[in-house]
N, C-alpha and C positions, 0 to 999 in steps of 0.2 A: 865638208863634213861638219856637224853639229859638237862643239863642244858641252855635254853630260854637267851641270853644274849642279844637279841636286834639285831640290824643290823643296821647300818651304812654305807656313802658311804666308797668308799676306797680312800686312800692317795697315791698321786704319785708326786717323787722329783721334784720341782719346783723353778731354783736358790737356792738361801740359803734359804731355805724351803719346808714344804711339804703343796699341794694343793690337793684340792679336788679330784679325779678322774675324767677327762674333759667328760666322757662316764655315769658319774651317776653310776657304777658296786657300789654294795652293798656286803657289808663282813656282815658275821655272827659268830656266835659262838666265840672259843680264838681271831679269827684275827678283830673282832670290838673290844671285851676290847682292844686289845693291841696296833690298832688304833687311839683308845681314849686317852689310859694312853700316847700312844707316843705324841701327840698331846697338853697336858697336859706340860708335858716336854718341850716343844718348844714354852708354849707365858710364859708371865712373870705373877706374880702372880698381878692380879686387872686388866688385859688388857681385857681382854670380861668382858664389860658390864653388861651381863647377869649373869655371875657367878665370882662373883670378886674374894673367895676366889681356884679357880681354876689356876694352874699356878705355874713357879719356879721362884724363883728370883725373881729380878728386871724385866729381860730379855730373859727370860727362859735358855735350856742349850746351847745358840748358844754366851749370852754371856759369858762364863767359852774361850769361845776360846780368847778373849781379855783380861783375867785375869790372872795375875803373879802366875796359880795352881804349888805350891810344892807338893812333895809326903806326907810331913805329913798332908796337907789340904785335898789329896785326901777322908781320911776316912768318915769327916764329911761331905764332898759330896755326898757321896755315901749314906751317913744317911737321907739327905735331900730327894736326888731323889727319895729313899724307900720310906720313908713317902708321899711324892707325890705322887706317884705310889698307897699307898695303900688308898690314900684317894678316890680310885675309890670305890665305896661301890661293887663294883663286884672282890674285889682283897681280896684275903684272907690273901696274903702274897706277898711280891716281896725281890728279890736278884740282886742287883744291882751292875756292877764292871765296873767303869769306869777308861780306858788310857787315857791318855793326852800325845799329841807329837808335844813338844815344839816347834821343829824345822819345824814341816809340821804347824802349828797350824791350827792340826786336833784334831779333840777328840772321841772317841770312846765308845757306852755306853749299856753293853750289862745287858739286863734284863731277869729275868726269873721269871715271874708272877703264882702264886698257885692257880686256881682257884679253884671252886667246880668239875668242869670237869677232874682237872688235870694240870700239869704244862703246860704254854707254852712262850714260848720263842721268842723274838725279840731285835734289835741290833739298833740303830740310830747313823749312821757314820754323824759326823760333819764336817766343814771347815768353812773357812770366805766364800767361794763361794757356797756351792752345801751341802746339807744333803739327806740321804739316809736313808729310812726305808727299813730293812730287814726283815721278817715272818718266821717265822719255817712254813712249809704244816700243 
């Protein structure tokens, strides 16, 4: 049996961020949670109105690329974005492993979300200029 996740438009790189899909295409199934949860990821927490406790940070993960990350900071980030990640009430579980490369300041954040359906997996490549959401099929 098919777990019902809703449907959502789909997200496509837009500058440093992702926009709506300019065609209105509608994702279903893993790829609107993961839609969602990446989206989630990317404002800060209290920046929509409508759902204030939605959100990372201050400034979601776009600002970690302006922030002095060491590797021992790494862990408790990666505990943050989980808990975000699972505050999607359609996330059973997420695995979180984010790189940080100081030198490009890019940042890299790959998630592997547990659904009821099954695992599925997506990646959000960062920089100061352009972010990129990837979809596992």
């Amino acid at each position: 049996m098919t777990t019902d996740y809703g449907t959502t438009i789909g997200s496509v790189s837009s500058g440093a961020g992702l926009d709506m899909d300019p065609y209105w295409r509608r994702v279903s199934g893993g790829k609107a949670v993961a839609v969602a949860v990446a989206r989630r990821l990317l404002v800060g927490k209290g920046s929509l109105w409508w759902a204030p406790d939605v959100g990372f940070g201050e400034s979601g993960i776009l600002g970690l690329i302006d922030d002095d990350i060491t590797a021992d900071r790494v862990p408790m980030i990666e505990r943050l974005l989980r808990a975000e990640c699972e505050a999607d009430e359609r996330v059973l579980g997420a695995d979180v492993t984010l790189t940080f490369d100081a030198t490009a300041s890019s940042l890299t954040c790959s998630v592997l979300l547990e659904l009821g359906s099954g695992p599925f997996r997506f990646v959000l490549q960062a920089s100061a200029v352009s972010v990129s959401l990837l979809l596992s099929p």
